[in-house]
ZAFIPA-246697 format. One record per residue (C-alpha): x, y, z; residue number from 1; residue in three letters. Coordinates in Angstrom, 1 decimal. Layout:
// residues N
<pt x="X" y="Y" z="Z" nr="NUM" rest="ala"/>
...
***
This chain:
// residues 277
<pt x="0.0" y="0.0" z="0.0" nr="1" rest="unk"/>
<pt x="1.2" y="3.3" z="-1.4" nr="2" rest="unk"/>
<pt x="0.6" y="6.2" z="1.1" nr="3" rest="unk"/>
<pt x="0.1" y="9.2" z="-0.9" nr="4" rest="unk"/>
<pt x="-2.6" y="10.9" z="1.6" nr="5" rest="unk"/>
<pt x="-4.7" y="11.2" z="-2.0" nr="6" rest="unk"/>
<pt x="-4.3" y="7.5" z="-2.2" nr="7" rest="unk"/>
<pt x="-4.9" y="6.5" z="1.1" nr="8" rest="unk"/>
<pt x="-8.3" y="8.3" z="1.4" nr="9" rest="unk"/>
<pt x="-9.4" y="6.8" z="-1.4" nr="10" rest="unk"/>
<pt x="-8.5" y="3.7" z="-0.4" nr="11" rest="unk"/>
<pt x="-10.1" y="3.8" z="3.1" nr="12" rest="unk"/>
<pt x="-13.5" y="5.3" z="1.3" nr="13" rest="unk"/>
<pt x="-13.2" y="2.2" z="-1.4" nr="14" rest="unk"/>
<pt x="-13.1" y="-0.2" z="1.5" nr="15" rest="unk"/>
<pt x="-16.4" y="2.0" z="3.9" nr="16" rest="unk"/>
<pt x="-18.4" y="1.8" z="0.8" nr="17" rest="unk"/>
<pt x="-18.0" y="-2.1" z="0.4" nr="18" rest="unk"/>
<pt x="-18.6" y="-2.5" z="4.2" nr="19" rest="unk"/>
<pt x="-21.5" y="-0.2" z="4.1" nr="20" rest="unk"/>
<pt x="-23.0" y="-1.9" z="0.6" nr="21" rest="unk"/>
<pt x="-23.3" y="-5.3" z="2.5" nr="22" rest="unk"/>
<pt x="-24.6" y="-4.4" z="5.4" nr="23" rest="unk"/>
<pt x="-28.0" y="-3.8" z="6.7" nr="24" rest="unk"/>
<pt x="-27.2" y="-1.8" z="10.2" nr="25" rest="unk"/>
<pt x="-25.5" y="1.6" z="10.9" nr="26" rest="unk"/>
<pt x="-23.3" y="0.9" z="13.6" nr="27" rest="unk"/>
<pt x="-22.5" y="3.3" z="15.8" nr="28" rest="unk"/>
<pt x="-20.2" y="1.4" z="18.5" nr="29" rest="unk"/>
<pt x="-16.7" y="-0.4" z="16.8" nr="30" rest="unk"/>
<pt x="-15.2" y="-3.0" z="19.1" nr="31" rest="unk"/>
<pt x="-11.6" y="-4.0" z="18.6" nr="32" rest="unk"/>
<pt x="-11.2" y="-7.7" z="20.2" nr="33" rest="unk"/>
<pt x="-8.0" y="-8.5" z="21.4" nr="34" rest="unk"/>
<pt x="-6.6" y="-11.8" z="22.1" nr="35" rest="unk"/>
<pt x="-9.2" y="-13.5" z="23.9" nr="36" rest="unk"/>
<pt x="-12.2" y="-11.5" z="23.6" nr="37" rest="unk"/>
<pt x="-13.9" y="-13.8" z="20.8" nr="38" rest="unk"/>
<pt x="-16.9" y="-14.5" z="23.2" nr="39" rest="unk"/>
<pt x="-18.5" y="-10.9" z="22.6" nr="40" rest="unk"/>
<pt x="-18.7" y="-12.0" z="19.1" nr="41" rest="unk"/>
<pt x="-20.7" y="-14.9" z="19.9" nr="42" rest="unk"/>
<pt x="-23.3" y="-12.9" z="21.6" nr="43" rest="unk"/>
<pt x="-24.0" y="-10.7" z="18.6" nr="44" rest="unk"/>
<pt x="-27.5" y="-11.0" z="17.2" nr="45" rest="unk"/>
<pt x="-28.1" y="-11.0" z="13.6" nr="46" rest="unk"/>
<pt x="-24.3" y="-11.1" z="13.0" nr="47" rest="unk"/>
<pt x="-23.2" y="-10.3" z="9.6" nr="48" rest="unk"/>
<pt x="-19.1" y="-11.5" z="9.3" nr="49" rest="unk"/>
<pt x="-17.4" y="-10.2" z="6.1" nr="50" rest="unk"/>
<pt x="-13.5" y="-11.5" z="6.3" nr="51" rest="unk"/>
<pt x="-10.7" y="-8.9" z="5.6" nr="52" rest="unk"/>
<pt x="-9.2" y="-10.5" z="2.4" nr="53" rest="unk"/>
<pt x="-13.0" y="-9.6" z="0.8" nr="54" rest="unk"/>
<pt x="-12.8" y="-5.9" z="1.8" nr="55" rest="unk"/>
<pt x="-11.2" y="-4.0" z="-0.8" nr="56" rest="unk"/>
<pt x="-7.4" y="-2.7" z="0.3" nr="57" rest="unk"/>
<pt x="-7.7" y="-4.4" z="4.2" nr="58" rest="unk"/>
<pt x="-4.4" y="-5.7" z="5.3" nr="59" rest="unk"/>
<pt x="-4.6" y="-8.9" z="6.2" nr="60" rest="unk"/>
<pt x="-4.1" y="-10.2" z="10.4" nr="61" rest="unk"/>
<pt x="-1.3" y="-12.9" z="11.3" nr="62" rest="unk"/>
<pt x="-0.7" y="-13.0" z="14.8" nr="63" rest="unk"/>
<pt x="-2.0" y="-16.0" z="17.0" nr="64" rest="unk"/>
<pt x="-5.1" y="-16.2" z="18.1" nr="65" rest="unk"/>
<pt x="-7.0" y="-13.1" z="15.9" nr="66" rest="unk"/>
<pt x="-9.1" y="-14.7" z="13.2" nr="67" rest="unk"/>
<pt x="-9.4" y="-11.7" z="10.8" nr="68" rest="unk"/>
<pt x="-12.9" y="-10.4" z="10.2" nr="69" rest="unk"/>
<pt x="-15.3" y="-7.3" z="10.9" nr="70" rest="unk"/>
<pt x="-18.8" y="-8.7" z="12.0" nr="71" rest="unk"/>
<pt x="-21.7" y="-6.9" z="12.5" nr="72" rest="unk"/>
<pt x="-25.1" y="-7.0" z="14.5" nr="73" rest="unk"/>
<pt x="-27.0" y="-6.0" z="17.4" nr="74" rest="unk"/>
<pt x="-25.7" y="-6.1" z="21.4" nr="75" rest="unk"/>
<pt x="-28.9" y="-4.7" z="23.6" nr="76" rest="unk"/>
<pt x="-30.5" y="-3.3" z="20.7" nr="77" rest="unk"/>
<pt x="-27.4" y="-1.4" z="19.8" nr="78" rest="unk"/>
<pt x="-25.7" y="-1.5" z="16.0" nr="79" rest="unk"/>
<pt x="-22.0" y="-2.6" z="16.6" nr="80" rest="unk"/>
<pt x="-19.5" y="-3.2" z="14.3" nr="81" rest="unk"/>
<pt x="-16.5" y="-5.9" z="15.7" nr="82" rest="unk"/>
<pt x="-12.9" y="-6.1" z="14.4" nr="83" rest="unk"/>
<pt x="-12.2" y="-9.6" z="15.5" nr="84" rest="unk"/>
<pt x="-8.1" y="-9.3" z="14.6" nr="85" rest="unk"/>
<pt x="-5.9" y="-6.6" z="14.4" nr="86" rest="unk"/>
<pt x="-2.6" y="-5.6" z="13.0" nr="87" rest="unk"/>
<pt x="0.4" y="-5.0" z="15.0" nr="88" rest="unk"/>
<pt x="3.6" y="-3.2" z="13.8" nr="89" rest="unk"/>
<pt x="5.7" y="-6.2" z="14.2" nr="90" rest="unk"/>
<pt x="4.0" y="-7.8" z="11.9" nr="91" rest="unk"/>
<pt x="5.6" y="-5.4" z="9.4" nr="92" rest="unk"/>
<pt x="3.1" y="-3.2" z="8.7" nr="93" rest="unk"/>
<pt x="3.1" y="0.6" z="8.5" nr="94" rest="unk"/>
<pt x="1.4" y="3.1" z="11.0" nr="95" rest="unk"/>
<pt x="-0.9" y="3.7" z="8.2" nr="96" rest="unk"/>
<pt x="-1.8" y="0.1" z="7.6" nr="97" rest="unk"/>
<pt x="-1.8" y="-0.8" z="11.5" nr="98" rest="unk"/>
<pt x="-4.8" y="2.0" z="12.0" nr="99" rest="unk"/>
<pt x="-6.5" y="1.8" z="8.5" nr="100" rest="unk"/>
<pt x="-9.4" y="-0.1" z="9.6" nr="101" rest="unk"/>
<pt x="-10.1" y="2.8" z="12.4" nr="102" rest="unk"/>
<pt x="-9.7" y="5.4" z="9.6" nr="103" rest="unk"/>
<pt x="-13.0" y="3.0" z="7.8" nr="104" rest="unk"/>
<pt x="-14.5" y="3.4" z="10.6" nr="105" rest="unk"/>
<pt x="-14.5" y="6.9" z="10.8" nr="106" rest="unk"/>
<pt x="-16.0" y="6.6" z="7.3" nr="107" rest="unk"/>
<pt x="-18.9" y="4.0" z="8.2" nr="108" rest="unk"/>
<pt x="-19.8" y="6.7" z="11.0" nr="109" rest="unk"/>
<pt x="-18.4" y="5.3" z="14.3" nr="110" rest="unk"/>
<pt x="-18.9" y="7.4" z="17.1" nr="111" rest="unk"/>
<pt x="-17.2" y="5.3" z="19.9" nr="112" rest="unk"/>
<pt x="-14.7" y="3.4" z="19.8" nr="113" rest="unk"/>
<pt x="-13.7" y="0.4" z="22.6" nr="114" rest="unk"/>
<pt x="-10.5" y="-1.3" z="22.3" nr="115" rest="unk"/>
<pt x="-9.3" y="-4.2" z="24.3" nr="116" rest="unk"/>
<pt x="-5.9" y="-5.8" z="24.1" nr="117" rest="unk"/>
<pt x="-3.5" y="-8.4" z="26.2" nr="118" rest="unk"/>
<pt x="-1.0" y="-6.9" z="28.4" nr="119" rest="unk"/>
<pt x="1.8" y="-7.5" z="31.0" nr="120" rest="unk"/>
<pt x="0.8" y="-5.8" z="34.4" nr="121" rest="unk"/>
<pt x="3.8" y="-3.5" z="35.8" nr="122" rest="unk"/>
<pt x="2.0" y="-2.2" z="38.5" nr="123" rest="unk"/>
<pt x="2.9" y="-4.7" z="41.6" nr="124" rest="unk"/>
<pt x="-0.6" y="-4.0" z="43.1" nr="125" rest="unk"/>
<pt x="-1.8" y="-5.9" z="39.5" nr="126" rest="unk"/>
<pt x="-3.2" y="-9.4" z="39.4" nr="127" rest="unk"/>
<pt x="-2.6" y="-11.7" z="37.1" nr="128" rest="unk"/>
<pt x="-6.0" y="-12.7" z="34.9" nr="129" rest="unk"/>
<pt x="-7.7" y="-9.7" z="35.9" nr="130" rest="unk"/>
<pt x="-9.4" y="-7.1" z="33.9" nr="131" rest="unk"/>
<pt x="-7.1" y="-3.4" z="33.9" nr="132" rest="unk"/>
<pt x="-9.5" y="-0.1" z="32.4" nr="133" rest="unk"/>
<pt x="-7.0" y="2.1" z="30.8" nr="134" rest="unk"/>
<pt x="-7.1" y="5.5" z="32.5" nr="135" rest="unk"/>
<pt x="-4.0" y="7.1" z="29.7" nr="136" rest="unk"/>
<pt x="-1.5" y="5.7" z="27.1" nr="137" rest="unk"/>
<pt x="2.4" y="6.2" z="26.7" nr="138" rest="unk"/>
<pt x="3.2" y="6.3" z="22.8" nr="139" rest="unk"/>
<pt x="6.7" y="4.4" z="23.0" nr="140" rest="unk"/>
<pt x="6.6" y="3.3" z="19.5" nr="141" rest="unk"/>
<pt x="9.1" y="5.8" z="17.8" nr="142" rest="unk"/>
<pt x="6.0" y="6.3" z="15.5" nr="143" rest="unk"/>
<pt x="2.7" y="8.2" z="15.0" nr="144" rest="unk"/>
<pt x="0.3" y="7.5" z="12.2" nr="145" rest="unk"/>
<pt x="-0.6" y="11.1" z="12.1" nr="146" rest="unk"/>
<pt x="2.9" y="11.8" z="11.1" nr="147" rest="unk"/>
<pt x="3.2" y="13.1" z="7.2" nr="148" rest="unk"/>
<pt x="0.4" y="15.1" z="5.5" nr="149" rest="unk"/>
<pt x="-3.1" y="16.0" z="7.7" nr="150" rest="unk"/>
<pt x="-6.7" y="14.9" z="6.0" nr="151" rest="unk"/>
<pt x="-8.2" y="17.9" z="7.5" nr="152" rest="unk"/>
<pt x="-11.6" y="15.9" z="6.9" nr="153" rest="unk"/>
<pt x="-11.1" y="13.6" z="9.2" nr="154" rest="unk"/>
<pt x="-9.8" y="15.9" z="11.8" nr="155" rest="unk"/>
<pt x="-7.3" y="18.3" z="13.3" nr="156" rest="unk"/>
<pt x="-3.4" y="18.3" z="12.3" nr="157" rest="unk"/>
<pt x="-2.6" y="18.6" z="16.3" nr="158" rest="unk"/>
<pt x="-5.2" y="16.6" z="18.2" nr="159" rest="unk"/>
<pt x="-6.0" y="17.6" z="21.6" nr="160" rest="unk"/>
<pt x="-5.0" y="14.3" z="24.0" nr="161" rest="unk"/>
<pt x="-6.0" y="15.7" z="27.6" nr="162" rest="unk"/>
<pt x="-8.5" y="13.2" z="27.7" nr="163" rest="unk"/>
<pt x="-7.8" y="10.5" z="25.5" nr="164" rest="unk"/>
<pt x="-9.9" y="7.8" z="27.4" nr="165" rest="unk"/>
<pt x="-13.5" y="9.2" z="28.1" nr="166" rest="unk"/>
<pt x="-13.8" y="9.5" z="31.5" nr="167" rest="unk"/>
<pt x="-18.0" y="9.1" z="31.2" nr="168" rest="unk"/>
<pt x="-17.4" y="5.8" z="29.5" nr="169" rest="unk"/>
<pt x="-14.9" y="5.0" z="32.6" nr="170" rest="unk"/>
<pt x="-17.3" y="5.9" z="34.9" nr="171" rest="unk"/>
<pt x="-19.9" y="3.5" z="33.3" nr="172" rest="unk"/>
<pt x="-17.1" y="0.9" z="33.0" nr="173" rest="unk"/>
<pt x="-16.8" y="1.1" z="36.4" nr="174" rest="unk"/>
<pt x="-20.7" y="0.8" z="37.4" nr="175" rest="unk"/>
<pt x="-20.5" y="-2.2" z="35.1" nr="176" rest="unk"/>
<pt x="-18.2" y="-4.3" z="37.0" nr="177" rest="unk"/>
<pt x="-19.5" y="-4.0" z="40.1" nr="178" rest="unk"/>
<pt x="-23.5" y="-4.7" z="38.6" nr="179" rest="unk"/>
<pt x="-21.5" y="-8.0" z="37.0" nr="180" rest="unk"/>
<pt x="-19.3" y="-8.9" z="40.1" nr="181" rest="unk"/>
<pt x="-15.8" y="-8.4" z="38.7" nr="182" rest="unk"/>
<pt x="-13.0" y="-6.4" z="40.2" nr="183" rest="unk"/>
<pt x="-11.1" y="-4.4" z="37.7" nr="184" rest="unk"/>
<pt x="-8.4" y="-2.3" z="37.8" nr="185" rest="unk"/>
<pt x="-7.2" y="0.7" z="36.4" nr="186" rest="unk"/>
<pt x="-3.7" y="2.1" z="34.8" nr="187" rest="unk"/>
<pt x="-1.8" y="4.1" z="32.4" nr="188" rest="unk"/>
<pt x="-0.9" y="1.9" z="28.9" nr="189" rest="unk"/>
<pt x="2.4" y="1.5" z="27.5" nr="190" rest="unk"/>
<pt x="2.3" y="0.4" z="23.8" nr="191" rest="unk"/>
<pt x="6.0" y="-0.5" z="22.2" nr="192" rest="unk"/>
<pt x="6.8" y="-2.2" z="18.8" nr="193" rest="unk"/>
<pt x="7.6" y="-6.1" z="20.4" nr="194" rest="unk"/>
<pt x="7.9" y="-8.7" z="18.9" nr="195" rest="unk"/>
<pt x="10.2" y="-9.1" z="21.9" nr="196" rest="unk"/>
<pt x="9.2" y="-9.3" z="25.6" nr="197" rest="unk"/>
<pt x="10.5" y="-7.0" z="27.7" nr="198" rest="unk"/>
<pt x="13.9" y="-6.2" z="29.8" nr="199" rest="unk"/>
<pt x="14.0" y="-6.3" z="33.2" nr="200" rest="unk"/>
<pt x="16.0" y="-2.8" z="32.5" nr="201" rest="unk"/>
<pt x="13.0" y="-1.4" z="30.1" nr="202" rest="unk"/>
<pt x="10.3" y="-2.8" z="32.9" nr="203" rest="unk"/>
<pt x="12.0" y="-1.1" z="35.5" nr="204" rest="unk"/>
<pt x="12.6" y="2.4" z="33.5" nr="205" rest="unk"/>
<pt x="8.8" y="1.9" z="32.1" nr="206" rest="unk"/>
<pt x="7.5" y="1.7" z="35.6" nr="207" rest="unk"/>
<pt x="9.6" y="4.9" z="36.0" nr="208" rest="unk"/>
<pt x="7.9" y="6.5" z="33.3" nr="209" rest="unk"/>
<pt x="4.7" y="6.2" z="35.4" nr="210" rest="unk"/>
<pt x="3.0" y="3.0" z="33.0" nr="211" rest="unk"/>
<pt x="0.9" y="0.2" z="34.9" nr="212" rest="unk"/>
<pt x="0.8" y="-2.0" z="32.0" nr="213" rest="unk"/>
<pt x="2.6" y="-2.4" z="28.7" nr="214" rest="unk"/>
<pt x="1.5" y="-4.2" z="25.1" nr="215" rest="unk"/>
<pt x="1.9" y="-4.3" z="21.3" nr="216" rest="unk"/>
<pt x="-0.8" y="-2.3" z="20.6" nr="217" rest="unk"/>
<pt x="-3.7" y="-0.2" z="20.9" nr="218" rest="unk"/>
<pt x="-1.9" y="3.7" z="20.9" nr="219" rest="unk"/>
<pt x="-1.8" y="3.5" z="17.4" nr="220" rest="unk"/>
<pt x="-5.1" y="3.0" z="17.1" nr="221" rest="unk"/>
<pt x="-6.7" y="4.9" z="19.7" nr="222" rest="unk"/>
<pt x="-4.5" y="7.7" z="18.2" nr="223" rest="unk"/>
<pt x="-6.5" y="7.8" z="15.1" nr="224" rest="unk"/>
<pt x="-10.0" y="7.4" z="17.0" nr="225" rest="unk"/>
<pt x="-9.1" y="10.2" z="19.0" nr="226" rest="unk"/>
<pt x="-8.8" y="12.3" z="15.9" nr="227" rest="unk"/>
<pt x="-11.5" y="11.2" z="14.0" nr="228" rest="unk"/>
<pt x="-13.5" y="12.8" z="17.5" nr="229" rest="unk"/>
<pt x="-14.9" y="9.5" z="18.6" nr="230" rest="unk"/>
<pt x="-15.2" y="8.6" z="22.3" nr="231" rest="unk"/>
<pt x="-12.9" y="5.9" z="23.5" nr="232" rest="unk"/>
<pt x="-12.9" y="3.1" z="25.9" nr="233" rest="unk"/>
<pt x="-10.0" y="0.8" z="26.5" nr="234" rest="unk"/>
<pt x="-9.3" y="-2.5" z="28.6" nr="235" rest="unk"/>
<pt x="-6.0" y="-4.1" z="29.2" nr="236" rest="unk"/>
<pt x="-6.8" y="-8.3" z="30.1" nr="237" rest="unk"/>
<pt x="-3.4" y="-8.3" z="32.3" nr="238" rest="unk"/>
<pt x="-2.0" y="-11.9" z="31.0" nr="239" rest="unk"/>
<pt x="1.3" y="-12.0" z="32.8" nr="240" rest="unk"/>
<pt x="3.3" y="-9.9" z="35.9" nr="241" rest="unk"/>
<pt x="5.7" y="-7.8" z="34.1" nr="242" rest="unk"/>
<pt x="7.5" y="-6.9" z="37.0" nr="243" rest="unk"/>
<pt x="11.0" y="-6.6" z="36.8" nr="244" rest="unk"/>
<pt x="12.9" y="-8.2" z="40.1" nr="245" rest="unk"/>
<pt x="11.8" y="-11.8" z="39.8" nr="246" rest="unk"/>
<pt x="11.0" y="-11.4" z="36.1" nr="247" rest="unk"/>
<pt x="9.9" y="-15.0" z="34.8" nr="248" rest="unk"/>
<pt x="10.1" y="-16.6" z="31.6" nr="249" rest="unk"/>
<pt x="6.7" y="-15.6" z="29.6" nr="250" rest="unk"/>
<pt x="5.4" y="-17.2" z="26.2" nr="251" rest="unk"/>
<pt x="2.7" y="-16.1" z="23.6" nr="252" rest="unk"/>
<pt x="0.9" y="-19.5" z="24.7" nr="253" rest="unk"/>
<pt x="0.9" y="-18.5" z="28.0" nr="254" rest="unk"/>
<pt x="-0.4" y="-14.6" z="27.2" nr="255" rest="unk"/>
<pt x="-3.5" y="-16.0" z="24.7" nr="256" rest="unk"/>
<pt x="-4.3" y="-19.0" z="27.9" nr="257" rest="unk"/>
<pt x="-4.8" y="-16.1" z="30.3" nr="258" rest="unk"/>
<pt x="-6.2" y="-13.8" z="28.1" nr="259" rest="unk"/>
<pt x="-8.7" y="-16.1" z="27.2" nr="260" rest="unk"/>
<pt x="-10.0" y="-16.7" z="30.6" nr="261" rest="unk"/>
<pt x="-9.9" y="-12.8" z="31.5" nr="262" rest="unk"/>
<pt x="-11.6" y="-12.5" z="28.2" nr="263" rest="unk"/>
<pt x="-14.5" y="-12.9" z="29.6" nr="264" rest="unk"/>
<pt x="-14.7" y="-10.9" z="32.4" nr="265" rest="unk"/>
<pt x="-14.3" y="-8.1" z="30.1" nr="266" rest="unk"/>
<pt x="-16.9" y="-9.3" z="27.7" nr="267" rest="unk"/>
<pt x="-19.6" y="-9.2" z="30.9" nr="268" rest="unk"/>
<pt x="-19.0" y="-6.1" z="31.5" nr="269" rest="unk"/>
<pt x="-18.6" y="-4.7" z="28.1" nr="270" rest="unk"/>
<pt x="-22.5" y="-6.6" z="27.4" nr="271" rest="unk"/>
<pt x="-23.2" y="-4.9" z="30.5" nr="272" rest="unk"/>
<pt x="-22.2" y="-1.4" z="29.8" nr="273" rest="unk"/>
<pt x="-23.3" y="-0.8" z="26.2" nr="274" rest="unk"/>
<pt x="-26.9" y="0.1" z="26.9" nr="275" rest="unk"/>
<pt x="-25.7" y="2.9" z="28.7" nr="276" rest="unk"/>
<pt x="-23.0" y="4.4" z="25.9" nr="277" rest="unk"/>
***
């Protein structure tokens, strides 16, 4: 994919009008699923799944564990769209690429936006297999994919980021997981390229930084979101203690077991809270 801003536009609007041509809803809540948030898909009534290789210009997702598809229905009478795989920028892709699906989005008419992801808890109060709301992010990417020339149409060439995670839709988060019985905690997101684990150095000067939990994803995307104007939720399942004294061994089979279970604590009280959005 060329990224001549021309280009890209055009290519993001060739891939909304496909989307929007075979579908019957107009979704107005996207949710990202992150490894081992699958079950919220099941609970989708009327679900319409459309794989990325049929949408015109999508990149295609090949990290474990995400299956690659946007699927669309009904949760509590409300139109969501689901992006059941991402891309990561280890996999090789550019900013652009990583966050085109959020740009489509934009186009579809998406006006909030709730991401979830897997991540290593770096806050020692953290538990292991429990749900973390993301309060803030830490770009530590060496990347933006606002960087080169501004689409004014989809928003503002320096976007405001005081309040990057909507603190109404935190609030409701919260209410949420009590109703449904599940502690959750909350913390400031780290996102860096991988494909490696971390350091006990990097841990150690990440916890410095004032991060509670680190991952390969989600600040690229809530990035865009947050300039397209939509209103963003985000929830860290925290897979493994990335705490650096005692730092043990840690495997992507061991992140996608945990984040399975924690999975679905996040999926109740997503289900939970989207009446209220």
């Amino acid at each position: 994919m060329s990224f001549n801003m021309e280009e890209y536009v055009s290519k993001v609007k060739s891939a909304a009008k496909f989307l929007k041509e075979n579908i019957d809803i107009k979704p107005d809540i996207a949710i990202v699923l992150g490894s081992g948030l699958q079950g919220i898909a099941e609970s989708l009534k009327n679900a319409k799944s459309i794989s990325y290789d049929e949408i015109p210009n999508f990149p295609v997702s090949t990290a474990p564990g995400h299956k690659g598809e946007m699927i669309f229905g009904k949760i509590k009478n409300k139109n969501v769209m689901l992006m059941n795989g991402r891309f990561h920028y280890y996999e090789g892709y550019s900013m652009k690429e990583v966050t085109f699906p959020i740009r489509v989005m934009q186009e579809i008419g998406i006006k909030t936006f709730i991401v979830t992801n897997a991540a290593g808890g770096m806050n020692p109060n953290f538990e292991k297999g429990k749900p973390c709301l993301i309060t803030d992010q830490i770009n530590f990417f060496g990347d933006n994919p606002l960087l080169g020339e501004n689409n004014e149409e989809w928003g503002p060439r320096f976007p405001d980021m005081s309040e990057v995670f909507s603190k109404r839709l935190r609030d409701l988060a919260i209410k949420a997981a009590k109703k449904v019985g599940e502690p959750i905690f909350t913390g400031v997101y780290l996102g860096i390229t991988g494909p490696t684990f971390e350091t006990p150095a990097e841990l150690k000067m990440m916890r410095n930084f004032g991060a509670d939990l680190v991952g390969m994803s989600t600040v690229p995307e809530v990035i865009v979101a947050r300039h397209a104007g939509m209103e963003i939720l985000g929830f860290s399942a925290i897979t493994d203690m990335a705490i650096a004294e005692g730092l043990e061994e840690v495997t992507a089979d061991d992140v996608i077991a945990v984040a399975n279970k924690t999975g679905e604590k996040i999926s109740a009280i997503i289900m939970e809270l989207i009446e209220n959005i």
